[in-house]
C-alpha positions as CSV (number, residue, x, y, z in Angstrom):
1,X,22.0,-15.2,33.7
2,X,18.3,-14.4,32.7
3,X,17.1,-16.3,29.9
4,X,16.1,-13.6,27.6
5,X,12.1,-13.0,26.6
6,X,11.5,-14.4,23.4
7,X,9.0,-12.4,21.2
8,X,5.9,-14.1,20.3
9,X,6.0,-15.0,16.7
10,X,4.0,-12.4,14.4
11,X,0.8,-15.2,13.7
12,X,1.1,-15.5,17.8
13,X,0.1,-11.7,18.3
14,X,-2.5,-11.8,15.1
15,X,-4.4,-14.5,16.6
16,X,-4.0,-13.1,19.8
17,X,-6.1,-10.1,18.7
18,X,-8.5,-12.7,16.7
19,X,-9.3,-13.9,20.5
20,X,-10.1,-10.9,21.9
21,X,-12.1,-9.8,19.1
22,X,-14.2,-13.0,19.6
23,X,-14.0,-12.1,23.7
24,X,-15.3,-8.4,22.9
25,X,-18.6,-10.8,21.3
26,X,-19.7,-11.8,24.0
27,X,-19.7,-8.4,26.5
28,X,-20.6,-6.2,23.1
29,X,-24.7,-5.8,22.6
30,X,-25.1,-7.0,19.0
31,X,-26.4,-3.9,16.6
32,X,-26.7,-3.4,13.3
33,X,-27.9,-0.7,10.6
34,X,-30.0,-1.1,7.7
35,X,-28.4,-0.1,4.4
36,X,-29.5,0.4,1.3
37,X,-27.2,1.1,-2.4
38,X,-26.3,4.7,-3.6
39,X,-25.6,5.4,-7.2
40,X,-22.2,7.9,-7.3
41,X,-21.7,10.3,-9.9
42,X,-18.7,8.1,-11.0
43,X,-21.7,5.2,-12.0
44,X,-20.4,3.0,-8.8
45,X,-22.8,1.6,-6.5
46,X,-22.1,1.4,-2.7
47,X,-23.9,0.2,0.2
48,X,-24.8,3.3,2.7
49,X,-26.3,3.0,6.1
50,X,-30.1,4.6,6.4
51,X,-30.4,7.0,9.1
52,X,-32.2,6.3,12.6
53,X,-31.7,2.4,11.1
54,X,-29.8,1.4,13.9
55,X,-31.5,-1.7,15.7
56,X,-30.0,-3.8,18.7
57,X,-30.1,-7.5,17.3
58,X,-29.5,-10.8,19.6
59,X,-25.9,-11.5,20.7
60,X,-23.8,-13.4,18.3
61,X,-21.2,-14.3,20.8
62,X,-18.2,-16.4,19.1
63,X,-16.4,-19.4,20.2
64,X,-15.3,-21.9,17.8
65,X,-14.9,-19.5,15.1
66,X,-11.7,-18.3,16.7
67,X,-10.2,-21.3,14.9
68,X,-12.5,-21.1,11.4
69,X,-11.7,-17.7,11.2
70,X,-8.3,-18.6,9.4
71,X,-10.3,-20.7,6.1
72,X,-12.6,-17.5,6.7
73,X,-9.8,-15.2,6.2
74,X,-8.6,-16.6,3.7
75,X,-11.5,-16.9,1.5
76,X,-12.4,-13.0,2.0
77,X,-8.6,-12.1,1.5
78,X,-8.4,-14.7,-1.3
79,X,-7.3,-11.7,-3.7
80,X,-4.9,-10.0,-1.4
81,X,-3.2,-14.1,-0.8
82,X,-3.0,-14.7,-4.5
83,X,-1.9,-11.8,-5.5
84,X,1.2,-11.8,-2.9
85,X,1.7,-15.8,-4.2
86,X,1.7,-14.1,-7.7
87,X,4.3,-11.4,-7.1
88,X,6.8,-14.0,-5.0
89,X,6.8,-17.0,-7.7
90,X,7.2,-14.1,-10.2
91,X,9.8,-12.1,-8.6
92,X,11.8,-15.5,-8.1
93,X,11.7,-16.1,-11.3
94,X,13.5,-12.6,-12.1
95,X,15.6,-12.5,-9.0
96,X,17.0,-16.1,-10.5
97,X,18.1,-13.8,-14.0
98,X,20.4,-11.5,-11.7
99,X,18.7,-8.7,-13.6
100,X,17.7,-7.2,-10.1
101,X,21.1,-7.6,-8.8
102,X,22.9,-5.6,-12.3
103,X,20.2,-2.8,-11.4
104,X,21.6,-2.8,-7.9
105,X,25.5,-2.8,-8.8
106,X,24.8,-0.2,-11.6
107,X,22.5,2.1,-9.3
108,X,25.8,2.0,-6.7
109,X,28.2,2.6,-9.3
110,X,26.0,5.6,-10.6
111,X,25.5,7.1,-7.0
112,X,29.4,7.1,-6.4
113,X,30.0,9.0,-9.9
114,X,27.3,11.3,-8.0
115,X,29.1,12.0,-5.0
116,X,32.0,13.3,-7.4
117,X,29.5,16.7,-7.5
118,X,30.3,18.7,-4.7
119,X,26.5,20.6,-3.9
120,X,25.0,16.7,-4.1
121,X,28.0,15.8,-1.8
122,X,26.9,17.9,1.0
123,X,23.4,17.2,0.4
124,X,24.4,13.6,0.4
125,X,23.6,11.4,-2.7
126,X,21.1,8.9,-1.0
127,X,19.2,11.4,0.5
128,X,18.7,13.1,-2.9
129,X,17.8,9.8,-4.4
130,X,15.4,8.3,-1.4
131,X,13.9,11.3,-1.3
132,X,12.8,11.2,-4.9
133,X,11.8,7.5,-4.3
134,X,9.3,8.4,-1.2
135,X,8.0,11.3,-3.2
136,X,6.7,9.7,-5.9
137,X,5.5,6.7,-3.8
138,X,3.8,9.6,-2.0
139,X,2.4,10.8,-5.3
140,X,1.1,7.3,-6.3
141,X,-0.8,6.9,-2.5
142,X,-2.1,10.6,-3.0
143,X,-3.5,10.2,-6.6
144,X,-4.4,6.6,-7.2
145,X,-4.8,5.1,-4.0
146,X,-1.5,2.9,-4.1
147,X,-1.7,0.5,-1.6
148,X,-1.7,-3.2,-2.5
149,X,0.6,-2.9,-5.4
150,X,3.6,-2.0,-3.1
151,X,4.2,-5.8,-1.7
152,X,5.7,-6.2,-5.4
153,X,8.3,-3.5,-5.2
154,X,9.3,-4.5,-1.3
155,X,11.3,-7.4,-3.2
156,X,13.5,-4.1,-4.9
157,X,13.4,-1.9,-2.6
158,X,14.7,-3.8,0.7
159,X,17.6,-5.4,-1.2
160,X,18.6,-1.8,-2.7
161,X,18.1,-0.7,1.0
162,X,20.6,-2.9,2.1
163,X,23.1,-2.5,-0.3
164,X,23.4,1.2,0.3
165,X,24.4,-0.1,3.9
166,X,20.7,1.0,5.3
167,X,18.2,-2.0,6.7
168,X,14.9,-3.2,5.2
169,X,12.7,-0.8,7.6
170,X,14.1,1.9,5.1
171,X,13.7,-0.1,2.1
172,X,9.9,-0.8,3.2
173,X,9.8,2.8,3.9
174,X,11.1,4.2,0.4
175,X,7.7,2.5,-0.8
176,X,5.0,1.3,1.3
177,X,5.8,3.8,4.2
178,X,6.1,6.7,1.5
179,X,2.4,5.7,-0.3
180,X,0.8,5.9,3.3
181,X,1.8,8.8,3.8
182,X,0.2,10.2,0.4
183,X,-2.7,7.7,1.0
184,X,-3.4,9.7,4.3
185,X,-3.0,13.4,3.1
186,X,-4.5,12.6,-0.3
187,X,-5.5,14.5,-3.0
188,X,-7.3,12.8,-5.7
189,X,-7.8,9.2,-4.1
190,X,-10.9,7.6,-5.3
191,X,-11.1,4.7,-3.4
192,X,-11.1,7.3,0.0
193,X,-11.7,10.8,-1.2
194,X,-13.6,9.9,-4.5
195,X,-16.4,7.7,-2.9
196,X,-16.6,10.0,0.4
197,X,-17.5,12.8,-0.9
198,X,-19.6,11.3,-3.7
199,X,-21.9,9.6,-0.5
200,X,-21.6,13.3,1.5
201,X,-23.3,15.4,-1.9
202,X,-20.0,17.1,-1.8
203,X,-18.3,17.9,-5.4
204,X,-16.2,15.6,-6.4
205,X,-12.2,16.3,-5.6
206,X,-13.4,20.0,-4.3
207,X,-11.4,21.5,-1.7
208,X,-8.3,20.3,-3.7
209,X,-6.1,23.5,-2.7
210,X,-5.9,22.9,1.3
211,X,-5.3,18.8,1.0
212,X,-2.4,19.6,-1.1
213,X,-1.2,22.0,1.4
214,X,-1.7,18.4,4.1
215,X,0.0,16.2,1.6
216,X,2.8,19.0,1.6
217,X,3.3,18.7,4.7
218,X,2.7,15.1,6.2
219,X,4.6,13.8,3.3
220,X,7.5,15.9,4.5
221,X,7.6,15.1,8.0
222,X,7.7,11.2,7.0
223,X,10.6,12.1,4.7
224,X,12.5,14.2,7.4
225,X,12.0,11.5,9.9
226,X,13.0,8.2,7.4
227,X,15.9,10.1,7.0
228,X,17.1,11.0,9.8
229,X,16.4,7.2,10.7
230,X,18.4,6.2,7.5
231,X,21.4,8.5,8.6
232,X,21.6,6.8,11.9
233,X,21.8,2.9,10.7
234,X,24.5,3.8,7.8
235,X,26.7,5.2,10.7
236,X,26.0,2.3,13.4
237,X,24.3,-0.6,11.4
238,X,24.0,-2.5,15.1
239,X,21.2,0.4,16.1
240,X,18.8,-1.1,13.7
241,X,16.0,-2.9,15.5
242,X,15.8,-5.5,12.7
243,X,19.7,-5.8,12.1
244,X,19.8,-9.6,12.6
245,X,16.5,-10.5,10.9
246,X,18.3,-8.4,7.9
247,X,20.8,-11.2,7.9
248,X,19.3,-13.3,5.3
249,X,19.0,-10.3,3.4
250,X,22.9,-9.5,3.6
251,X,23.6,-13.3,2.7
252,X,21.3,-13.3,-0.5
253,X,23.4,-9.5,-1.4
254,X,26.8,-11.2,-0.7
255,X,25.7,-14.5,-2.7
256,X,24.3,-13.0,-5.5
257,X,25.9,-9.2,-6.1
258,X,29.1,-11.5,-8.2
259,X,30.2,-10.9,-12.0
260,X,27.8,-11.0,-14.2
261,X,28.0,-12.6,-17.8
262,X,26.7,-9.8,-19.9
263,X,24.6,-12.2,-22.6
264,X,21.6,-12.1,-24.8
265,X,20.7,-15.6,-25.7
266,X,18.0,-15.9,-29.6
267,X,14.8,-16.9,-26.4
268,X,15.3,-12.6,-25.4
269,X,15.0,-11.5,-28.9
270,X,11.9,-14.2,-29.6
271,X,9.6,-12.5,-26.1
272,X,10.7,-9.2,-27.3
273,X,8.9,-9.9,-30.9
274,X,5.8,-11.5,-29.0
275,X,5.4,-9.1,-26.4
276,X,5.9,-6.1,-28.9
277,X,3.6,-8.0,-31.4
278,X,1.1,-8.3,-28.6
279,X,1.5,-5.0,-27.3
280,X,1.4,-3.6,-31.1
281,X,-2.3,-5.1,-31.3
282,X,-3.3,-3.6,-27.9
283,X,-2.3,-0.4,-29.4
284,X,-4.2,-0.8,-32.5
285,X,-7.4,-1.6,-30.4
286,X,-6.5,0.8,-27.6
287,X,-5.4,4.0,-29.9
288,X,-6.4,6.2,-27.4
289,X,-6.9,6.2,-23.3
290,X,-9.0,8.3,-21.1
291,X,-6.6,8.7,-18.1
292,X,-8.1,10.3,-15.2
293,X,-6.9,12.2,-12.3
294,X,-9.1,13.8,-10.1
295,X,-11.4,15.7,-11.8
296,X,-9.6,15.8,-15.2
297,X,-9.4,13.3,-18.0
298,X,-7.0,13.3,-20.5
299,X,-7.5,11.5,-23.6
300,X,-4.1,10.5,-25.3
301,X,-2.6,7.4,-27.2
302,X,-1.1,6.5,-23.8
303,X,-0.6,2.8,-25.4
304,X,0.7,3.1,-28.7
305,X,3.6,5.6,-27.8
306,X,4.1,2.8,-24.9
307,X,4.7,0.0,-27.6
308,X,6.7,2.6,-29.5
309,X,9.2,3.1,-26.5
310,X,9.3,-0.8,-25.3
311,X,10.0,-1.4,-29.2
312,X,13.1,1.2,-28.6
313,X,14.5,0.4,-25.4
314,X,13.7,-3.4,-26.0
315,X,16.1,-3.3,-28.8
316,X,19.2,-1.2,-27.4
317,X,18.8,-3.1,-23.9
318,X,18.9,-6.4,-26.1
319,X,21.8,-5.3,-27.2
320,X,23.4,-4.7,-24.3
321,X,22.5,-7.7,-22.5
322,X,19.1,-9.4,-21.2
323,X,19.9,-8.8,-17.7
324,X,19.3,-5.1,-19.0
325,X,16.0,-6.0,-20.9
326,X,14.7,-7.8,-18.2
327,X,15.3,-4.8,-16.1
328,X,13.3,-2.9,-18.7
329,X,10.9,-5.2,-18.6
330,X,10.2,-4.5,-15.2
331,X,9.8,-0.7,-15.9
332,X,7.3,-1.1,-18.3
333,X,5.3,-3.2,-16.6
334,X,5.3,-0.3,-13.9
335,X,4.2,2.0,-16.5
336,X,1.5,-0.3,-17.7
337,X,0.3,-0.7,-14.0
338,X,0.1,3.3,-14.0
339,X,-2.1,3.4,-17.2
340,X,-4.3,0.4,-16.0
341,X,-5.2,1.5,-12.6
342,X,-5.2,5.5,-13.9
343,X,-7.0,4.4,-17.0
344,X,-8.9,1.2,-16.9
345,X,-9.7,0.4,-13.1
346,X,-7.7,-1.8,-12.7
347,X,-7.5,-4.1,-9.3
348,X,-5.2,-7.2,-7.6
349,X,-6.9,-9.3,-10.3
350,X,-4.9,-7.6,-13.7
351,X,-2.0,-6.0,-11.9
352,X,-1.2,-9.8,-10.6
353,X,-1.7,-10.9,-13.6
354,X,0.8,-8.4,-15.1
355,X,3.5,-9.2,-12.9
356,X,2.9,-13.1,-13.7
357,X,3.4,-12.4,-17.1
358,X,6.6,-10.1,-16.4
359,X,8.5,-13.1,-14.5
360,X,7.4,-15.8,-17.2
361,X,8.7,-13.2,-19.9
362,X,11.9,-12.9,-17.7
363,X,12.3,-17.2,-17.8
364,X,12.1,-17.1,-21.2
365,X,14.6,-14.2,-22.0
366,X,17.0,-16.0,-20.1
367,X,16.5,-19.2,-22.2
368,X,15.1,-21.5,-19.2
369,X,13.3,-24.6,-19.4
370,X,9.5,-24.8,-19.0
371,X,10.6,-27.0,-16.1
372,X,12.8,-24.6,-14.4
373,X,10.7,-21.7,-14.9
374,X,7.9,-23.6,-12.8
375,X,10.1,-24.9,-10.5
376,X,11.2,-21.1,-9.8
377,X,8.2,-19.9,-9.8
378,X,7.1,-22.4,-7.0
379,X,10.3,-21.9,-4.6
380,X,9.1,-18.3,-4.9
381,X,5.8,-18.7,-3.7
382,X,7.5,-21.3,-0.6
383,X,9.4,-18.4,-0.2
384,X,6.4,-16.1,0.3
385,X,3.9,-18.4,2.1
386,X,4.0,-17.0,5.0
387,X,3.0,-13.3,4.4
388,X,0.1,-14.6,2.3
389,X,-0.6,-16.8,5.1
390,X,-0.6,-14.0,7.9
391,X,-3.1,-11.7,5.5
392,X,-5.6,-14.7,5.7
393,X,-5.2,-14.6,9.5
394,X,-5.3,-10.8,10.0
395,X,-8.7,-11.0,7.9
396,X,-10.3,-13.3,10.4
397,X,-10.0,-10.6,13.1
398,X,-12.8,-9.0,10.8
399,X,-14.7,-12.0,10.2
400,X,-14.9,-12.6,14.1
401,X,-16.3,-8.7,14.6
402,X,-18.8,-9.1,11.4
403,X,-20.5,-12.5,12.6
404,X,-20.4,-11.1,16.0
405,X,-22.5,-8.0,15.1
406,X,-19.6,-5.7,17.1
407,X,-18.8,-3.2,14.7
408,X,-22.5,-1.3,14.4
409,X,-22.5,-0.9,17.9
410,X,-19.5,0.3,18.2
411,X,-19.7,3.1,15.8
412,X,-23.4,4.1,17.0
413,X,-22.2,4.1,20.5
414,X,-18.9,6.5,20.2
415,X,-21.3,8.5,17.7
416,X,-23.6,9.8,20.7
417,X,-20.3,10.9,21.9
418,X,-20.0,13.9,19.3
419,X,-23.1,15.6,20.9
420,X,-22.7,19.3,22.7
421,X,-18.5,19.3,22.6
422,X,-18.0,22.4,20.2
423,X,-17.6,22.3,16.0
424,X,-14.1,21.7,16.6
425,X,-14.5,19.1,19.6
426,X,-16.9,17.1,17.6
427,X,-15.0,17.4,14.5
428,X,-12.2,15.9,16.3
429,X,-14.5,13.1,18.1
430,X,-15.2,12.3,14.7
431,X,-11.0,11.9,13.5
432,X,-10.5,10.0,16.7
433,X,-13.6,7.5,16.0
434,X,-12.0,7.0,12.0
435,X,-9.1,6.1,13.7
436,X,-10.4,3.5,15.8
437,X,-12.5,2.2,13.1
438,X,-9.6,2.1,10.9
439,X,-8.2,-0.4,13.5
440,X,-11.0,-3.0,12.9
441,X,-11.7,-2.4,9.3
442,X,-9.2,-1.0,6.9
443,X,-10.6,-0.7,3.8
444,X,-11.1,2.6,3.1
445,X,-14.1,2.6,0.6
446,X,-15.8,0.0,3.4
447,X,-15.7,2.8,5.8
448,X,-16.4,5.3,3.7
449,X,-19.9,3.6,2.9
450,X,-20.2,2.6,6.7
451,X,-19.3,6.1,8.4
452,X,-20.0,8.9,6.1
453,X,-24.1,8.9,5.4
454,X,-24.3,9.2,9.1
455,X,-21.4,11.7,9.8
456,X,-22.0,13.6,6.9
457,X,-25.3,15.1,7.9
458,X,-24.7,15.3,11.4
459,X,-21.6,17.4,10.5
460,X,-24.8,19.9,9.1
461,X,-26.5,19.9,12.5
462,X,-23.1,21.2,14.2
463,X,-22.3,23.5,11.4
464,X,-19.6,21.9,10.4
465,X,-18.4,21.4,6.2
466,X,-18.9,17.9,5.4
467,X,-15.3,18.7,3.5
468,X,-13.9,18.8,7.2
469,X,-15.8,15.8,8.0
470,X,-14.6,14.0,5.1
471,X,-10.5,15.3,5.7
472,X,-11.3,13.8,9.6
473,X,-12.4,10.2,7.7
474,X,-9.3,10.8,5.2
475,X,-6.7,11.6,7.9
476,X,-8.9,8.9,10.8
477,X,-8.7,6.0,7.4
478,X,-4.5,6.8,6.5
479,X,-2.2,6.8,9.1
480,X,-3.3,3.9,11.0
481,X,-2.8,1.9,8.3
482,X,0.5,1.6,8.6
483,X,0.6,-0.1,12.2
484,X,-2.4,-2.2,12.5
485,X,-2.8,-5.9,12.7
486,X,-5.6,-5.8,10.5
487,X,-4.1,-5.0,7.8
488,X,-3.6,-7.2,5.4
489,X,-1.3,-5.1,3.2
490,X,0.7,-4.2,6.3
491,X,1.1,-7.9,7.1
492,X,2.0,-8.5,3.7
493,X,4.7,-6.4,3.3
494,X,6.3,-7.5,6.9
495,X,6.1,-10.7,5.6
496,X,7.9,-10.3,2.2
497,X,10.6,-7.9,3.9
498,X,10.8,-11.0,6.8
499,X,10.4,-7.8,9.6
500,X,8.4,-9.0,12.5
501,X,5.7,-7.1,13.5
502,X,6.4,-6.6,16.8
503,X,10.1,-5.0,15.6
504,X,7.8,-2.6,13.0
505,X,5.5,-1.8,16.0
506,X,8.1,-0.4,18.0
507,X,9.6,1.6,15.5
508,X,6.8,3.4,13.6
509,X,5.0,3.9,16.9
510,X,6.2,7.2,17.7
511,X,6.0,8.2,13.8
512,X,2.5,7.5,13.8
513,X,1.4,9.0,17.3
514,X,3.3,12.5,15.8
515,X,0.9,12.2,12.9
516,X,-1.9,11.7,14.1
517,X,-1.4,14.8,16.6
518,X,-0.4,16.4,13.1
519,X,-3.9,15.6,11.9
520,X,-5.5,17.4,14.7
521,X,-3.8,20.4,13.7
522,X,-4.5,20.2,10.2
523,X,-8.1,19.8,10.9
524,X,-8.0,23.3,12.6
525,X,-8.3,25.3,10.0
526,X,-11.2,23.3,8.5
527,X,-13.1,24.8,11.4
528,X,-11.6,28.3,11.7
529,X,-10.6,29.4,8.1
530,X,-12.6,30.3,5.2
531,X,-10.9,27.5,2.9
532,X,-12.3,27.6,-0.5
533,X,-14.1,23.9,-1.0
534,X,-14.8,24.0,3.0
């Protein structure tokens, strides 16, 4: 019998690509563009290329650097790294509490009192419920850009996946899967659509109706498809691609769903005084909040009625037990995560930091030792190495295409393509060389700054909007993220939910080909209807 092929092992295919990026160095003429720093009407700066800049500089051909392009990584993905170490020694902590495992066993109990209702019967329960999940995932990728911050809900989401007798593709599609899709048909984004149109002269957020039309629709064929996907591994749980890879998943469930001793020791009542004391004199300094979305802003005491409502709920889940205040813990730092990153720009840096506090908060609610609390918190970031260790490798891929001057090049070159094909043909040049781009560099204010001074103008000599230029960037910058190597938040999210990337590959594949054909389509009306914004 034929020994069966073993899959290369997921930092095996990322430094694969890390090789031929350093191979494409030495065949690649070295280019670069001069660049200069833009003001945006937000008060940003960003670096834009000059036009009729572009220069071909000496090869940079890379050996060596193959193998320094992990410290490399690592160093330019030091945020990303710590902030995934963060969430996993924090998480541990509050996985340790069982407080995640009484949300699960309450959530199942709630569904089956659900299913009692007759209409939700037929619609079916779980569909009701993921599909609220993915939608507001959706929402949060659409309006603020949520990308990074959905490592830390992979740790709730794949374990609630499984228990609902589904695997932990669905659970990293309820939220990371569900914020791509409303990263790539966003609306008021501005870390894509913000600082793109802010470099094209275009009003800010303008053209709003039509890209909620395209966030309408892409985020409903992701849904429809997750679905029907979800439907198929609660039936025959042996069809799912990752089914043994989930089995450490069903182990930690069968250990850890057990009884419960419903408790709240004096340590829960003593960080529910500090934290509301604490939060008490953020409200008294931060009485009001200037939350924006999109163009609006919306001044309101976002904070105080936030300490107000913990103050509330702290007490009655107290009460009940401090598996239950840890659990509202957790919601509340969600909400502040909302109000930091909608209110004060908030990064990796203070959303990290949030979570950190959360699962020290959850130690001492549950009356552990300093000792054990650090002890935790370091088995969870054992536990979580590896994902922060294959972001620091995906970023060398980058690292290897920067020193080797291979990325101007390659967008000037594929940009003489776009001359004498048709608005529409070069309009969709332009999508198709996004996407590719997107493959080598996935930050999508980077590209923004890197593609859109020289797209934006030519999209005038065509006579093509520079809004349509700007939804071929948006569309080119979103769906690829959620298949490429080079991503360090796709990595880091395979690596939390333990799915190998070669088993994700397979299975989003044909998802992702569909919508990018989608995107075409969209874009076709840019060109041939009089949209208002276009």
């Amino acid at each position: 019998m034929a020994q069966k092929r073993k899959i290369p092992h997921t930092f095996v295919i990322v430094f694969a690509v890390i090789v031929i990026a350093a191979i494409s160095t030495w065949f690649v003429q070295g280019g670069e563009y001069a660049r200069t720093v833009k003001i945006l009407p937000d008060g940003s700066s960003k670096n834009i290329i000059l036009q009729e800049s572009y220069k071909i500089v000496d090869n940079h051909p890379q050996t060596w650097q193959i193998f320094s392009a992990l410290f490399e990584g690592f160093v330019a993905k030091a945020d990303i790294i710590v902030f995934i170490l963060l969430i996993g020694g924090a998480f541990w902590i509050m996985n340790e509490s069982k407080a995640i495992d009484v949300a699960i066993l309450s959530f199942l109990r709630f569904t089956k009192k659900l299913e009692r209702i007759k209409i939700i019967q037929r619609m079916g329960v779980n569909n009701i419920i993921m599909t609220l999940i993915m939608i507001i995932f959706s929402l949060f990728g659409s309006i603020f850009g949520m990308s990074e911050e959905t490592i830390a809900f992979i740790i709730i989401f794949v374990p609630l996946a499984i228990s609902m007798g589904y695997d932990s593709i669905v659970g990293v599609c309820l939220c990371f899967f569900a914020a791509g899709l409303g990263f790539a048909g966003a609306t008021f984004n501005p870390f894509t659509i913000g600082i793109a149109q802010g470099l094209s002269d275009v009003p800010m957020f303008s053209g709003l109706e039509y890209r909620i039309f395209c966030w309408i629709i892409i985020t409903t064929i992701g849904i429809i498809f997750i679905l029907r996907y979800a439907a198929k591994i609660k039936k025959d749980p042996l069809k799912s691609p990752v089914y043994e890879d989930d089995l450490i998943w069903r182990k930690k469930a069968a250990e850890e769903l057990v009884q419960v001793k419903y408790e709240t020791p004096v340590s829960g009542w003593i960080i529910f005084m500090i934290l509301l004391a604490v939060m008490g004199a953020y409200s008294f300094f931060y009485s009001s909040s200037e939350m924006i979305i999109g163009q609006s802003k919306i001044v309101a005491p976002v904070i105080p009625v936030l300490t107000v409502l913990f103050g509330l709920s702290g007490f009655i889940t107290l009460r009940k037990s401090v598996h239950f205040f840890i659990l509202n813990l957790f919601i509340f730092t969600i909400l502040y995560l909302i109000v930091g990153v909608m209110g004060y720009h908030w990064y990796v840096l203070e959303i990290a930091t949030l979570f950190f506090v959360m699962g020290i908060s959850s130690g001492i609610a549950m009356n552990y030792s300093p000792n054990r609390i650090t002890e935790l918190f370091i088995t969870g970031v054992k536990d979580i190495l590896p994902a922060a260790m294959v972001v620091g490798l995906a970023g060398g891929i980058i690292i290897v295409l920067q020193n080797g001057k291979v990325i101007d090049p390659f967008l000037h070159g594929i940009s003489a393509s776009m001359q004498d094909v048709g608005r529409y043909g070069s309009l969709s040049i332009m999508y198709g060389i996004q996407t590719l781009i997107n493959l080598a560099m996935t930050s999508g204010s980077a590209k923004a700054a890197l593609t859109m001074p020289i797209m934006a103008p030519f999209s005038d000599l065509i006579h093509v909007s520079r809004q349509a230029t700007i939804m071929a960037y948006q569309f080119g910058d979103g769906f690829t993220n959620m298949i490429t190597p080079t991503s360090a938040v796709l990595v880091g999210v395979l690596g939390v939910a333990k799915i190998p990337f070669e088993k994700w590959f397979k299975w989003v594949w044909p998802l992702i080909l569909f919508l990018f054909i989608l995107g075409f389509l969209l874009l076709i009306p840019t060109v041939t209807m009089d949209l208002n914004g276009f």
